[in-house]
C-alpha positions, 0 to 999 in steps of 0.5 A: 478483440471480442471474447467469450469466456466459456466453463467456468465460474463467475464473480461480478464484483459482489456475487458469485455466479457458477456457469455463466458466460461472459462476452466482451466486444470493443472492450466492453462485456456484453451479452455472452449470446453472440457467438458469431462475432466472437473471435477468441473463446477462452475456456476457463477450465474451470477457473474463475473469471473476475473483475481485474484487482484493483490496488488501492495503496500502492507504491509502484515505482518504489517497488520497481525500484528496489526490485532493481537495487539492493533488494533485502525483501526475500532475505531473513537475518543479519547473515542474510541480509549482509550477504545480500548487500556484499554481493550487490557491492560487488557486482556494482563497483562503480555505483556511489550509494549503496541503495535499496531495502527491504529488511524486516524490523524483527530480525534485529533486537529491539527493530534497530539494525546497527551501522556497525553491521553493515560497515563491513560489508559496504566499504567506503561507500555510504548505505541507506537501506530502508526497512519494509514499512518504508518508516525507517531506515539502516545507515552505515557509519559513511552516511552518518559522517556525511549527513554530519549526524552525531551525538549532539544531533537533535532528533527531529520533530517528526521523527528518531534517531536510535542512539547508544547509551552515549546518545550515539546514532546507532545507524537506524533512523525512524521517520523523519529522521530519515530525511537527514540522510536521504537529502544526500543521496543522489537523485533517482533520474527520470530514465531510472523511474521511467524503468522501474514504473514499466517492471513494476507495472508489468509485475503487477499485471502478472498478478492480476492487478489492472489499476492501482492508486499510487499512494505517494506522488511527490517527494517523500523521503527517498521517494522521488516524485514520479509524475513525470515518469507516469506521463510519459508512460501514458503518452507513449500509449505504454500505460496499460493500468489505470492509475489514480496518483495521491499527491503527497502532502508537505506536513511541513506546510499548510493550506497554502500548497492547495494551489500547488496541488490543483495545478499538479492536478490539472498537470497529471492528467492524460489517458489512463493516469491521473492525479486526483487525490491528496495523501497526508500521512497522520502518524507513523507506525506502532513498531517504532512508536509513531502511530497515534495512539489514545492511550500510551503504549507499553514498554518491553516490561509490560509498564505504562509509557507516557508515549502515544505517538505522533499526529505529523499533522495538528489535528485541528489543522487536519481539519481545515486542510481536509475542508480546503481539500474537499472544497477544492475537489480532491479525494483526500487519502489519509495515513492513519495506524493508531486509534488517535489517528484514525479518530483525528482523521474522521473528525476531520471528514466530519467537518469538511461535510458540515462545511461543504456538504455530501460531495462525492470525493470518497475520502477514504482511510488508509490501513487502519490498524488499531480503530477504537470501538466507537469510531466503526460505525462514522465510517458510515455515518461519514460515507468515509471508505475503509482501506484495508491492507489485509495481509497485516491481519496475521501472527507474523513475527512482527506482531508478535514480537515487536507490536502486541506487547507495546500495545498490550493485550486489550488494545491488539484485539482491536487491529484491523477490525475487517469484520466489524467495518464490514458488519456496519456497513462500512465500503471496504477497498483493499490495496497491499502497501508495496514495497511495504508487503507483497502485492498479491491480491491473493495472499491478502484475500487469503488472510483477509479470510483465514486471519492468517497465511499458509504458514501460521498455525493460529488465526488472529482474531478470527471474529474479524475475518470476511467472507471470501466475496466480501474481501474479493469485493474489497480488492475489485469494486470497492477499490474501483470506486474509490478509484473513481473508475466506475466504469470498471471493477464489475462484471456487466453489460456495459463495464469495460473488460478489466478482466482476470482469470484465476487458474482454479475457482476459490469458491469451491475450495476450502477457504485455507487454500485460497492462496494457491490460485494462480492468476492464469491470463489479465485483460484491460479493455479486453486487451490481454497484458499477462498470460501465464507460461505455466 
């Protein structure tokens, strides 16, 4: 199909362009001068044509999942949530778990639902139900008797279970505790993943999303490998994204699964899918206590602790897995929400450029929460890329309940410090963590530039905000690089026609209204997979 799109706006990827033209033929954009052969003019109406978004950390095949199980994510509160899971009992009798998730850490005190809660909603039947951030998970009293999980169970190395004052599991297991449970549960079959990657696939294509890094391929607490799912996807020709898989790394081993990983590699690679990165996750999250902090977090009476979190991985063994990684020709994708963690991280990146040199792996850093000061400028220094997820940067009710008063004052003012990696000259890509938030690259790019969504009076640390195109540079050719998809995320002569028109031009609205564009059509290789009905 060769395109023109005529009458509207432009953004190539960095700049904005008003009145421009765009052709595409076979695929490709080209000049936009040919009429002749062109054989479909879109008329942009005044809306924006931009390079397709790209997803940078993204669980895809978990949110098609939930999507089609006990889905907690639009409920709010324990009568909510209760009504949601009895109403999935009751329309699936004959399912043997209750499974899904979705629910929110603040609508429970303390972040910590009870068992109790959901024993009378679930029946006989055990229920693992995962939270929003995926690092923890509310169990009914069934699961806890199945997995034999009882008082005098120990909390494993790499994770908690919330106890009673009589050192009773309460039904809500943090991090690797949740494996205790989620090795009984049944295994997701191959047909169950091939369906929830093509919703989910289609789901992100509607929002103007052409390729995405997978950010865990393997198995991860109740997340089932789903490589196979993709190659099938990919060989049946029904793949229409571009997709980069992040293998996961088993932090219960070392240097030796390498091999493993380079085989996976050489596995999982067929059309638009490939496995070409490694993912570790460092630390857990600051909710829960987990992220790796310098400095100890503050308990609820505003004192000192003595806890600063986990490294699931020793930083020193971090350092040598990275320079095998890097040697071995893997982009490695880290996990890092605390300052020690994201320090750690970039020691590593440190070493295995001593060791190895400059190799163009681009090694980038996931979320990145809380960054200390001195660690902004190695981003650079290290050629290591920033990974944001944009729409954590707001007062929403978990920041303000359940993560600024445990990291205090002084240390919230150093979260997600877009504006001062931007002004370093660090490379930004941006990707929304689903299932963990919503995958609309908008809504991000709406907070990334408000510091705050349509609901939330006061911006959060405004002095880190970015500039529209710098965020929409973050979500299109910041993440395509990263992707290595360097044919892709900009718009020019030669680049394939990953395409996304917006139903309105965000440059010439205020910017507290970015969030209501609408994504109006999406093309990959100028071929259409969504268009709007409305």
């Amino acid at each position: 199909m060769n395109l023109l799109f005529v009458n509207g706006a432009v953004f190539d990827g960095t700049s904005y362009r008003p009145g421009t033209d765009v052709g595409v033929r076979d695929g490709r954009i080209v000049a936009a001068g040919d009429r002749a052969s062109t054989t479909e003019v879109v008329d942009l109406d005044g809306g924006l044509l931009l390079p397709g978004f790209v997803d940078a950390h993204v669980h895809p095949v978990q949110g098609g999942l939930e999507r089609g199980r006990c889905d907690l994510a639009p409920a709010h509160g324990l009568p909510a949530y209760r009504e949601v899971v009895q109403r999935y009992v009751d329309q699936h009798p004959d399912v043997p778990w209750i499974l899904g998730g979705g629910w929110h850490q603040p609508d429970f005190p303390g972040g910590a639902p009870r068992a109790a809660d959901l024993d009378a909603v679930t029946g006989d039947r055990p229920a693992f139900l995962v939270n929003a951030d995926h690092h923890g998970a509310w169990v009914n009293s069934k699961a806890l008797t199945l997995a034999g999980i009882d008082r005098s169970t120990p909390d494993p190395p790499d994770g908690r279970i919330e106890r009673g004052p009589d050192g009773a599991p309460t039904g809500t297991l943090h991090e690797g505790a949740m494996d205790l449970v989620s090795r009984h549960v049944p295994p997701t079959t191959h047909e169950e993943l091939v369906a929830a990657l093509e919703d989910a696939q289609s789901y992100l294509h509607s929002l103007g999303i052409t390729g995405w890094q997978d950010a865990i391929l393997g198995d991860y607490a109740n997340m089932p490998d789903a490589t196979d799912a993709y190659l099938e996807v990919a060989r049946a020709g029904r793949l229409t994204a571009r997709v980069n898989g992040a293998l996961w790394w088993q932090r219960d081993r070392g240097a030796e699964q390498i091999p493993d990983l380079v085989v996976r590699r050489k596995a999982a690679d067929h059309g638009r899918f490939r496995a070409g990165t490694v993912k570790i996750m460092q630390d857990g999250v600051a909710e829960n206590f987990t992220a790796g902090m310098l400095e100890p977090y503050f308990d609820g009476c505003g004192c000192r602790t003595t806890n600063t979190g986990l490294s699931f991985v020793d930083p020193i063994e971090l350092r040598d897995d990275i320079t095998r990684l890097d040697a071995a020709g893997f982009q490695v994708h880290v996990h890092a929400i605390g300052d020690r963690a994201v320090r750690e991280a970039l020691d590593a990146f440190e070493h295995a450029r001593q060791q190895n040199g400059d190799t163009d792996r681009r090694h980038h850093l996931a979320h990145l929460q809380v960054v200390h000061s001195d660690d902004i400028a190695r981003f650079v220094q290290l050629n290591v890329t920033a990974n944001i997820q944009a729409l954590w940067a707001m007062y929403d009710q978990q920041m303000v309940d359940l993560t600024v008063p445990y990291l205090g004052p002084e240390r919230a003012r150093t979260q997600y410090p877009f504006g001062a990696l931007a002004g370093s000259g660090a490379r930004l890509a941006a990707g929304s963590d689903w299932p963990v938030s919503s995958p609309d690259p908008l809504a991000a790019i709406h907070v990334a530039v408000n510091r705050r969504d349509e609901s939330t009076a006061e911006p959060f640390f405004p002095e880190q905000a970015l500039d529209l195109a710098t965020a929409l540079t973050a979500y299109t050719r910041g993440s395509a690089w990263v992707n290595h998809a360097d044919d892709t995320g900009r718009i020019e002569t030669g680049a394939l026609a990953d395409l996304v028109v917006l139903d309105r031009d965000p440059f010439r609205a205020p910017p507290d209204e970015i969030a209501a564009a609408r994504v109006r059509e999406t093309y990959v290789q100028g071929e259409r997979v969504y268009a709007s009905t409305r």
